[in-house]
C-alpha atoms as a printed R data frame, in Angstrom:
    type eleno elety resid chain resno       x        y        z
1   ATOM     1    CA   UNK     A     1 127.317 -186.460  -77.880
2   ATOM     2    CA   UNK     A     2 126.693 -186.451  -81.737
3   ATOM     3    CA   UNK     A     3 129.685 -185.266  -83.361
4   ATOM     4    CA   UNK     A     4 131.655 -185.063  -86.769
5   ATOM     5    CA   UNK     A     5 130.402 -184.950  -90.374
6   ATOM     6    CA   UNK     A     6 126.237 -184.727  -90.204
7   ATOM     7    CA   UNK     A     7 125.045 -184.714  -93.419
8   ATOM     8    CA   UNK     A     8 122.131 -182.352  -94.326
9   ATOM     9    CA   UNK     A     9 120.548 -184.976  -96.804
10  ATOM    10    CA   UNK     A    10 118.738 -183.896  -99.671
11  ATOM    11    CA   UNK     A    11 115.151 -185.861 -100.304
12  ATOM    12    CA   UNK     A    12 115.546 -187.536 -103.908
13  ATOM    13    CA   UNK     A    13 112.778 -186.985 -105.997
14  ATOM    14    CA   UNK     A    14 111.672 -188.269 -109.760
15  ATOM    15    CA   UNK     A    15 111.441 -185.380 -112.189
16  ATOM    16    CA   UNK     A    16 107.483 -185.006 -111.521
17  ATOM    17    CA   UNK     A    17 108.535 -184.454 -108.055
18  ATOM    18    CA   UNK     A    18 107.263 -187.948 -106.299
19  ATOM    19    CA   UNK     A    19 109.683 -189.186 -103.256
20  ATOM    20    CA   UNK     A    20 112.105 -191.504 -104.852
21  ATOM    21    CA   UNK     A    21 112.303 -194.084 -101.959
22  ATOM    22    CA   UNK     A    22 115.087 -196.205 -103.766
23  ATOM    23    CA   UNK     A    23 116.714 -193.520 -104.555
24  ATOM    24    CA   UNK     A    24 116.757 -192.361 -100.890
25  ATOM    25    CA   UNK     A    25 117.663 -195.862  -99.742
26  ATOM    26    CA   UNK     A    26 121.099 -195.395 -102.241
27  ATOM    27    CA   UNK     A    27 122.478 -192.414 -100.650
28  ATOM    28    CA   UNK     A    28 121.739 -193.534  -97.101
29  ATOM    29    CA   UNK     A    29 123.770 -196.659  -97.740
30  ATOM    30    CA   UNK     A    30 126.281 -193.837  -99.368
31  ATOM    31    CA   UNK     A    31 126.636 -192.576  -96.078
32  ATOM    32    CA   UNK     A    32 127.000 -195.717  -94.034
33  ATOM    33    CA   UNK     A    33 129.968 -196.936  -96.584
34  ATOM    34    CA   UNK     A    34 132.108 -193.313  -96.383
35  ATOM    35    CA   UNK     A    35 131.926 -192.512  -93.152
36  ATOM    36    CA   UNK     A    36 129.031 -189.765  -92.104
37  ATOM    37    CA   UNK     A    37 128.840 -189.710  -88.935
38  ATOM    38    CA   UNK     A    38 125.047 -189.317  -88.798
39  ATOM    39    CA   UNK     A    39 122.366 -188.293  -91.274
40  ATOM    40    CA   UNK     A    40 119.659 -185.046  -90.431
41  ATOM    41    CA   UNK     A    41 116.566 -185.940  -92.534
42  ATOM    42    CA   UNK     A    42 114.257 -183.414  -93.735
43  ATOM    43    CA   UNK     A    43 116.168 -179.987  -93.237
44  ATOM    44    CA   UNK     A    44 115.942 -177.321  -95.236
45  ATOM    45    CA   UNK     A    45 118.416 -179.421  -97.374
46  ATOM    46    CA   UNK     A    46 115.568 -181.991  -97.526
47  ATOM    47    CA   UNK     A    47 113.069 -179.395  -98.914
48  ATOM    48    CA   UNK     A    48 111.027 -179.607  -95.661
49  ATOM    49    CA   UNK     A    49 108.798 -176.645  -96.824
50  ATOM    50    CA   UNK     A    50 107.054 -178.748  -99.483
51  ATOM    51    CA   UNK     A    51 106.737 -181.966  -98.267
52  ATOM    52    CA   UNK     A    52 103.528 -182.380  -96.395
53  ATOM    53    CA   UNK     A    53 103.394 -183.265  -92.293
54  ATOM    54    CA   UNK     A    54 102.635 -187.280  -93.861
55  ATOM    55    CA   UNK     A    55 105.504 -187.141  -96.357
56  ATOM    56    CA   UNK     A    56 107.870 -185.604  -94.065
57  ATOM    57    CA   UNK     A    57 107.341 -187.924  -91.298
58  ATOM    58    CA   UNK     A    58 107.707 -190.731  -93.732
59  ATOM    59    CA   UNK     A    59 111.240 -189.701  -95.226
60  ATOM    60    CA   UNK     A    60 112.651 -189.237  -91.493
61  ATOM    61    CA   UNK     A    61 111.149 -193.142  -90.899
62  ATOM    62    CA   UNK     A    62 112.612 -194.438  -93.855
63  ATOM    63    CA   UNK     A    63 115.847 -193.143  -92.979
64  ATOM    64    CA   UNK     A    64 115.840 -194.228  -89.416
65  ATOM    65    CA   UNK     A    65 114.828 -197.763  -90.705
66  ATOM    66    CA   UNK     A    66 117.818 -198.030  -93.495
67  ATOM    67    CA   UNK     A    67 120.236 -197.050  -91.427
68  ATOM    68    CA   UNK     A    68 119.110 -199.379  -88.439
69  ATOM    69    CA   UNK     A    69 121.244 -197.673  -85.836
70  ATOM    70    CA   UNK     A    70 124.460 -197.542  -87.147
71  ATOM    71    CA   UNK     A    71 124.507 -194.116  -86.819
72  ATOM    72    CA   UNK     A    72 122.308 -191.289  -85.461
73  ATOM    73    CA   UNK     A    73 119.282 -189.780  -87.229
74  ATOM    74    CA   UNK     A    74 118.370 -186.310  -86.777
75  ATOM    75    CA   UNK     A    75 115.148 -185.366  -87.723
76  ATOM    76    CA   UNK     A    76 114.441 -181.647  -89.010
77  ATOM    77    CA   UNK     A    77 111.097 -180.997  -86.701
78  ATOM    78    CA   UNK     A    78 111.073 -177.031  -86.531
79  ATOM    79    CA   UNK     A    79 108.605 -174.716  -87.705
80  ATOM    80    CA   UNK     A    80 107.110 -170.975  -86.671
81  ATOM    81    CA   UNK     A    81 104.264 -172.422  -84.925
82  ATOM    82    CA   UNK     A    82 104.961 -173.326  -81.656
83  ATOM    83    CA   UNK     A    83 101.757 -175.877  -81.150
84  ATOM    84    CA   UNK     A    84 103.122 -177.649  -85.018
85  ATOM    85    CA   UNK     A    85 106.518 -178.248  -83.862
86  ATOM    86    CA   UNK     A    86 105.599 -179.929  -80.955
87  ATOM    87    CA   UNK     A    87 103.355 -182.308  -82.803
88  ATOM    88    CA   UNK     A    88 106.626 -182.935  -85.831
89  ATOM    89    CA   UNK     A    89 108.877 -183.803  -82.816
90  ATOM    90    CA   UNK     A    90 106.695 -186.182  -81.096
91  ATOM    91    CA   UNK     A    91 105.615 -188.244  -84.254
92  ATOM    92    CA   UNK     A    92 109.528 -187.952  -84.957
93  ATOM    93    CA   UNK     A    93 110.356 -189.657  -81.974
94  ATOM    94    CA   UNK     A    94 107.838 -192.267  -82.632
95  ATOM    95    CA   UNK     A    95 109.548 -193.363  -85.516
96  ATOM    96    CA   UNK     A    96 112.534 -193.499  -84.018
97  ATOM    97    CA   UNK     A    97 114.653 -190.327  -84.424
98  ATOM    98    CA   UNK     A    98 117.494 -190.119  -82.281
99  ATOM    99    CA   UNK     A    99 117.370 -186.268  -82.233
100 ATOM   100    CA   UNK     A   100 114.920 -183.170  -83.294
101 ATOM   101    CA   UNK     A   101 116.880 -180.276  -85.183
102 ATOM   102    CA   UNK     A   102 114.647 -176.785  -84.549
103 ATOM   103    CA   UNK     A   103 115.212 -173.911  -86.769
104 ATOM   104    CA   UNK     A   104 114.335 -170.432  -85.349
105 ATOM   105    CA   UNK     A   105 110.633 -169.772  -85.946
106 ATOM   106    CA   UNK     A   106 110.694 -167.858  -89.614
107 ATOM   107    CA   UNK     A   107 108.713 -164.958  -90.871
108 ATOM   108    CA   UNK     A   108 106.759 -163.722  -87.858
109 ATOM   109    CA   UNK     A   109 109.733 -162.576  -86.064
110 ATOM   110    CA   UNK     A   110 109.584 -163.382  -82.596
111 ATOM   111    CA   UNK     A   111 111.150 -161.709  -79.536
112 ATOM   112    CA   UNK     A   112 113.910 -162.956  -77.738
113 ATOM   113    CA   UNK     A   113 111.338 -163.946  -75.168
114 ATOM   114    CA   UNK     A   114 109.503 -165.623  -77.470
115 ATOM   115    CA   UNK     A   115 112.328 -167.700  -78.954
116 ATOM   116    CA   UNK     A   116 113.170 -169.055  -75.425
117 ATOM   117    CA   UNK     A   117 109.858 -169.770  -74.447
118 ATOM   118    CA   UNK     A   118 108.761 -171.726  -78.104
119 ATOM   119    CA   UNK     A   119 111.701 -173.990  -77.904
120 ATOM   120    CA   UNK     A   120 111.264 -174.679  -73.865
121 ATOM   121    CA   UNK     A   121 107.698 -175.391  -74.697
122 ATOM   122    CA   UNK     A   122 109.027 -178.101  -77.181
123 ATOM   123    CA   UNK     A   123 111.616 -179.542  -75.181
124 ATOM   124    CA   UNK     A   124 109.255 -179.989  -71.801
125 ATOM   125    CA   UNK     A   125 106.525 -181.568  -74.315
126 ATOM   126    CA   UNK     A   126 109.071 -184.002  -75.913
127 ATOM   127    CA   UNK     A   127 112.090 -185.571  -74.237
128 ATOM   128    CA   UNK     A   128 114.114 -186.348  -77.300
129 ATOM   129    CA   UNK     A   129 117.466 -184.183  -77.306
130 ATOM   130    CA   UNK     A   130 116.749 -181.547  -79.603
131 ATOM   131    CA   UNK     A   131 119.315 -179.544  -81.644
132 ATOM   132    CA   UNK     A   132 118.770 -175.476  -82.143
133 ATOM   133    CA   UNK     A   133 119.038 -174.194  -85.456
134 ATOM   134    CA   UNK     A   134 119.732 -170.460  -85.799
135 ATOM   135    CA   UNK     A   135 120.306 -169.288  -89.812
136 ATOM   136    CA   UNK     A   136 119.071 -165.769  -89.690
137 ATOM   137    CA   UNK     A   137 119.887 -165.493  -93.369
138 ATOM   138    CA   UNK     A   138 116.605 -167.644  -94.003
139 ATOM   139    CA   UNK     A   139 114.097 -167.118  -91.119
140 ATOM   140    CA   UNK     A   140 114.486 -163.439  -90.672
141 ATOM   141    CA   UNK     A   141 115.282 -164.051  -87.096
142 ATOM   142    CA   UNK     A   142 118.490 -163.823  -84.944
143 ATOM   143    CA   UNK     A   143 118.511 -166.159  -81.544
144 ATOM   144    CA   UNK     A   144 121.056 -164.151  -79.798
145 ATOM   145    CA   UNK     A   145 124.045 -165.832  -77.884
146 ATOM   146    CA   UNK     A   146 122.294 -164.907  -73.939
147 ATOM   147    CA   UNK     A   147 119.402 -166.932  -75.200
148 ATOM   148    CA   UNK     A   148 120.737 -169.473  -75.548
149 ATOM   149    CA   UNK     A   149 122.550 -169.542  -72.638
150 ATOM   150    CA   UNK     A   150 119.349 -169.915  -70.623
151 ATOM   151    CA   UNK     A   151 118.430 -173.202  -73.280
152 ATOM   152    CA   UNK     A   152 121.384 -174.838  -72.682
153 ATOM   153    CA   UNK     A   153 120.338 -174.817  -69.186
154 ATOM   154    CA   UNK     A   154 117.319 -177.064  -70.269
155 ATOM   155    CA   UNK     A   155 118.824 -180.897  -70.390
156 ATOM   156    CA   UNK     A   156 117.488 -182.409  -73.407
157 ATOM   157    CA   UNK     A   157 118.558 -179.138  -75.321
158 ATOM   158    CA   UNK     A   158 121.804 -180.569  -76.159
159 ATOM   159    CA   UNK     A   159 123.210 -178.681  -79.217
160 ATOM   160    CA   UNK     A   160 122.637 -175.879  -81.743
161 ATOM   161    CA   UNK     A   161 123.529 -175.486  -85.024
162 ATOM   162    CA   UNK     A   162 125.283 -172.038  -85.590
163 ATOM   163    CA   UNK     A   163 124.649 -170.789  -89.286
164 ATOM   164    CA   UNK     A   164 125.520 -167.352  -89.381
165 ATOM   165    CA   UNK     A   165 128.907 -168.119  -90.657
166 ATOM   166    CA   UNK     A   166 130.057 -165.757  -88.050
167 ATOM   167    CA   UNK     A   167 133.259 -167.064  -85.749
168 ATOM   168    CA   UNK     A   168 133.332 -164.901  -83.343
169 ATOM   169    CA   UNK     A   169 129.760 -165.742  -82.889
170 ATOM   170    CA   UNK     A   170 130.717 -169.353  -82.486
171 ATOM   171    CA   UNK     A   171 133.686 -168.700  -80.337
172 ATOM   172    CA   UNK     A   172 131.687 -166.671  -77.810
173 ATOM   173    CA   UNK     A   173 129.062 -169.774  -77.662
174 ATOM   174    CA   UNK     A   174 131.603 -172.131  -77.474
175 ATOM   175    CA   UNK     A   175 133.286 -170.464  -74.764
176 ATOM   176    CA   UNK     A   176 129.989 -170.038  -72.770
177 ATOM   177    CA   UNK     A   177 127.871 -172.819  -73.100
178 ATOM   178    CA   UNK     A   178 128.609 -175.992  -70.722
179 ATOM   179    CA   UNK     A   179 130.899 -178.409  -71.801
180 ATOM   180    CA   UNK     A   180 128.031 -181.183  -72.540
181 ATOM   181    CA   UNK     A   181 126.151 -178.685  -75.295
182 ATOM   182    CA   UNK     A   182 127.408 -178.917  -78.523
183 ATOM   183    CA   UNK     A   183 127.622 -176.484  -81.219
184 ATOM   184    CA   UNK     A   184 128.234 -177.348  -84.509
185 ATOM   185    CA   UNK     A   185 128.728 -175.042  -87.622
186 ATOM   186    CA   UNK     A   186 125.811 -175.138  -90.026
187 ATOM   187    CA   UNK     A   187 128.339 -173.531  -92.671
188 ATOM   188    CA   UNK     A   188 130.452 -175.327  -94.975
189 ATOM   189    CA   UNK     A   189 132.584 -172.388  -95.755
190 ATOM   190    CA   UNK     A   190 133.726 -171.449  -92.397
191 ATOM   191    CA   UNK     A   191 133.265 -174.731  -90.399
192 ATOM   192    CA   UNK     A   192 136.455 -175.983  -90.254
193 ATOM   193    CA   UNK     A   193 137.520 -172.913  -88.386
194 ATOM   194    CA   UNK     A   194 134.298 -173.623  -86.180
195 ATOM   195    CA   UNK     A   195 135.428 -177.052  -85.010
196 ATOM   196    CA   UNK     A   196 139.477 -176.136  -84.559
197 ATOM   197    CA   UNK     A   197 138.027 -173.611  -82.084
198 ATOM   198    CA   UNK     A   198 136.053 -176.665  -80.077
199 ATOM   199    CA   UNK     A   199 133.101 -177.191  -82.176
200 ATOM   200    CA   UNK     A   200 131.945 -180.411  -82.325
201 ATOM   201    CA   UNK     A   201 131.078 -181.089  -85.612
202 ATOM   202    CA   UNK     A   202 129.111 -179.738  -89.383
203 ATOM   203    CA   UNK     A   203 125.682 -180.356  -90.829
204 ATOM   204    CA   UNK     A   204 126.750 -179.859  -94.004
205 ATOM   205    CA   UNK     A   205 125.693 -179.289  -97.452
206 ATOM   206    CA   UNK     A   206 128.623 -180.066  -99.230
207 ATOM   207    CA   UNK     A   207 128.777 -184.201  -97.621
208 ATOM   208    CA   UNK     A   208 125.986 -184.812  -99.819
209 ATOM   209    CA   UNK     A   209 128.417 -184.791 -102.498
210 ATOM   210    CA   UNK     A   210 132.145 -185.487 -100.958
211 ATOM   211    CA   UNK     A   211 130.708 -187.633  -97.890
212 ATOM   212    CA   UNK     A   212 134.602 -189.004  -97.494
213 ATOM   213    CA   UNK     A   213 135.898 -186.006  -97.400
214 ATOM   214    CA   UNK     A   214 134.234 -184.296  -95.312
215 ATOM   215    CA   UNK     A   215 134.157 -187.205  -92.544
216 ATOM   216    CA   UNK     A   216 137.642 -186.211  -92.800
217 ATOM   217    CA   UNK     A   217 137.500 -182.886  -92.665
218 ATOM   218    CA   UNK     A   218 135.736 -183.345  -89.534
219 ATOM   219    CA   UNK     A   219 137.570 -185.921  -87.909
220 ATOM   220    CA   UNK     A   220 141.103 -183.760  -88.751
221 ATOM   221    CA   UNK     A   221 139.341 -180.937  -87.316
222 ATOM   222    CA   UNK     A   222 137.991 -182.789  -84.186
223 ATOM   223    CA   UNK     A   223 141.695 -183.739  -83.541
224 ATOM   224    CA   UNK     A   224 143.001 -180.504  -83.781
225 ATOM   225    CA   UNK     A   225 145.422 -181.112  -87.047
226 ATOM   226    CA   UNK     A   226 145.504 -177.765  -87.818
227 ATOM   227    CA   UNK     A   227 147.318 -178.279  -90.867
228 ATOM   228    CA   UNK     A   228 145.265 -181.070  -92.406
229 ATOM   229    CA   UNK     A   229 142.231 -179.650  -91.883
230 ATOM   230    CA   UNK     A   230 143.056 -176.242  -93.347
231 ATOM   231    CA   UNK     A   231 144.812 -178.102  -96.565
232 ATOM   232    CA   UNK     A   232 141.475 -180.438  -97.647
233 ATOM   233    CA   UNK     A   233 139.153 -177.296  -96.387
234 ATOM   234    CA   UNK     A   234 141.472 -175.101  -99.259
235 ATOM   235    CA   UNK     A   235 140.639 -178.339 -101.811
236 ATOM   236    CA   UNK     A   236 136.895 -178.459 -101.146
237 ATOM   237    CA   UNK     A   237 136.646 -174.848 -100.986
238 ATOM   238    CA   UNK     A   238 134.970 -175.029 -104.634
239 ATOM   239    CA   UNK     A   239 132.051 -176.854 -103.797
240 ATOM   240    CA   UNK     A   240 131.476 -175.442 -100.045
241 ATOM   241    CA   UNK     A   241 131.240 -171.888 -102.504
242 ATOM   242    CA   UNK     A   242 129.364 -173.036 -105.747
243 ATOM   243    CA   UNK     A   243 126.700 -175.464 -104.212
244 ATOM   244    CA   UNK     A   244 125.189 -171.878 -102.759
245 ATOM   245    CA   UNK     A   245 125.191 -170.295 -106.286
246 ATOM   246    CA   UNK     A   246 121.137 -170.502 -106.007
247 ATOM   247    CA   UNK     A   247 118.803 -171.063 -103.237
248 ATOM   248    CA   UNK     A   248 119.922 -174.401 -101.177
249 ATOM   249    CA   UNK     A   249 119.074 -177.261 -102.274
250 ATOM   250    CA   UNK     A   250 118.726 -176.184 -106.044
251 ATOM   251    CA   UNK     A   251 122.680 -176.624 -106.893
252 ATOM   252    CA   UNK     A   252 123.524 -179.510 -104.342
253 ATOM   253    CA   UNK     A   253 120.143 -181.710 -106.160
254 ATOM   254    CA   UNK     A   254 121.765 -180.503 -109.694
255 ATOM   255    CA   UNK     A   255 125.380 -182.034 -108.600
256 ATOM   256    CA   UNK     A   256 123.915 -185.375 -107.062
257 ATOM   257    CA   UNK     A   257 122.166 -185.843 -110.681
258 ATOM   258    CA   UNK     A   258 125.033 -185.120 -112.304
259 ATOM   259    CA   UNK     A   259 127.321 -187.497 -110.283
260 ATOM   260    CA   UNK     A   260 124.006 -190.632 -111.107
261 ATOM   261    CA   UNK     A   261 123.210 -190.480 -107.174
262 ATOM   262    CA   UNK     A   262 119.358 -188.915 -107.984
263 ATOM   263    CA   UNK     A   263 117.185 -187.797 -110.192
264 ATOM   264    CA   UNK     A   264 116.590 -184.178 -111.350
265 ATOM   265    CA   UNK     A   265 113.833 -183.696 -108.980
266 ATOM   266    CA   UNK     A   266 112.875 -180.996 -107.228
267 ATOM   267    CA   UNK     A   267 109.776 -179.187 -106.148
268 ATOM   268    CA   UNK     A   268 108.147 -175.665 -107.078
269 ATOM   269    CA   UNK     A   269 108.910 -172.502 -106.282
270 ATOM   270    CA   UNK     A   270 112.645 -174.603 -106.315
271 ATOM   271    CA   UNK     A   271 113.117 -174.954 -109.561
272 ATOM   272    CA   UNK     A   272 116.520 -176.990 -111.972
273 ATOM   273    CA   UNK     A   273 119.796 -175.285 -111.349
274 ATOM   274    CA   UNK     A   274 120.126 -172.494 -114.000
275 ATOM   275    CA   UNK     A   275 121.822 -173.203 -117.157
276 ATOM   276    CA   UNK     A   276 124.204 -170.358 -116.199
277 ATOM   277    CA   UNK     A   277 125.485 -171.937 -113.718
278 ATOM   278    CA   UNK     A   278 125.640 -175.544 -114.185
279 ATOM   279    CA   UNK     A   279 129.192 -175.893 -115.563
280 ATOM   280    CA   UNK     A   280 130.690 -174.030 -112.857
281 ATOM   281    CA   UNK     A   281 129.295 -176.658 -110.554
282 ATOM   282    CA   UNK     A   282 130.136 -179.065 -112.811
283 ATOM   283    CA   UNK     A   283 133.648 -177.929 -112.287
284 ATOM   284    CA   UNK     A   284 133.622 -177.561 -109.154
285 ATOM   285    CA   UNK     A   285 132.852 -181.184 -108.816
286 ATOM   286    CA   UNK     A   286 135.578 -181.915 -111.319
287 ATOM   287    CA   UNK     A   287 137.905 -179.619 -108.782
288 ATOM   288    CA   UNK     A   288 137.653 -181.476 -105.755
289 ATOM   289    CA   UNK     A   289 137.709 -185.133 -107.460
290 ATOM   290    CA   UNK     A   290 133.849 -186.382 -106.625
291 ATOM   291    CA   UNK     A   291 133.587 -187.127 -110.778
């Protein structure tokens, strides 16, 4: 089972918004040395909604290449169209993706039905394991706890990641779901509480920036140190709040520039962090010791 500190890695880009392959190749190897416990390429982190199917599939190789197996690479695969995911996850697997991560189909609003019966579609076309992603806050959609119950009944649906920020949401899926499906928060703010409940790990935001410590966070919270995890979770609080000031990834891109990991790239309708904000990031950063 994939477990821990997951980062949701951002796709570096130069400031005329071309892939920045070395750059990408840096904060992989950033990973490997402070402790990530695997990388999910091309999220909505990754700016998945403008890179094209080519570019896309590209970024998830290159990452599955630098990182040669040390850990596991997830690869963001989801989309509204039931026929288009398919086709992401099985050229994912090709290039070697340990795991698919499938957000909730977004703007036409299926029905509970539908929900069950586009991700069972995906998983009987493609036997990766394949991680549900349910952030209602973006896609306009809610998969409801009883669906997926009757997911985690399919085997190579092994996980979802839970992004309402709502606990008692996670605690009744935790509580529910077998013991061999994983669910892992998919927000920074509230995770910690997520995993000291018996969630298994965090794709988080905020590891693009503090990859240490939030490996720690997560491996304090996976060992149920209550008071450890609750004291760096207080420190970090800063950047799990201010890295959300504008649309994701817009703040998190603005702090890795900042800190020399990337360039100031990102691509329309994203646009630069606003000026209003950048010094309370800036802080923020300064808070929590990452510059």
């Amino acid at each position: 089972m994939i477990r821990g500190s997951m980062v949701a890695l951002v796709t570096p880009m130069t400031a005329n918004g071309e892939i920045d392959w070395a750059a990408l190749n840096k904060i992989v190897d950033l990973h490997l040395d402070k402790g990530t416990d695997s990388i999910v390429a091309v999220g909505t982190t990754g700016e998945s909604p403008t890179l094209g199917y080519d570019e896309h599939l590209d970024v998830v190789k290159a990452v599955v290449e630098r990182v040669n197996g040390r850990i596991p690479v997830i690869a963001g695969t989801g989309a509204n169209s039931t026929a288009e995911a398919i086709e992401m996850t099985e050229r994912a697997a090709k290039v070697g993706a340990d795991a698919c991560l499938l957000v909730v189909p977004y703007y036409n609003k299926p029905t509970q039905e539908g929900l069950y019966q586009h991700f069972k579609a995906v998983a009987e076309a493609v036997s990766i394991p394949q991680i549900l992603y349910n952030v209602p806050g973006r896609t306009s959609c809610d998969m409801l706890p009883e669906t997926v119950y009757r997911l985690a009944e399919i085997d190579n649906i092994v996980g979802i990641k839970e992004a309402t920020g709502n606990l008692d949401r996670a605690r009744e899926l935790i509580e529910n779901v077998p013991s061999d499906f994983a669910v892992y928060s998919g927000d920074d703010a509230t995770a910690i509480e997520l995993i000291l409940m018996g969630g298994k790990g965090n794709i988080s935001v905020t590891a693009n920036v503090a990859p240490a410590e939030m490996a720690e966070l997560c491996r304090l919270g996976l060992e149920k140190d209550f008071e450890g995890a609750r004291a760096l979770q207080a420190k970090l609080m800063p950047l799990h709040t201010n890295l959300f000031i504008e649309a994701n990834p817009i703040p998190v891109k603005w702090a890795m520039a900042e800190m020399g990991l990337i360039e100031q790239g990102i691509r329309l309708p994203l646009t630069v962090l606003s000026e209003q904000y950048q010094e309370l990031v800036r802080a923020s950063l300064r808070e929590c010791g990452v510059i």
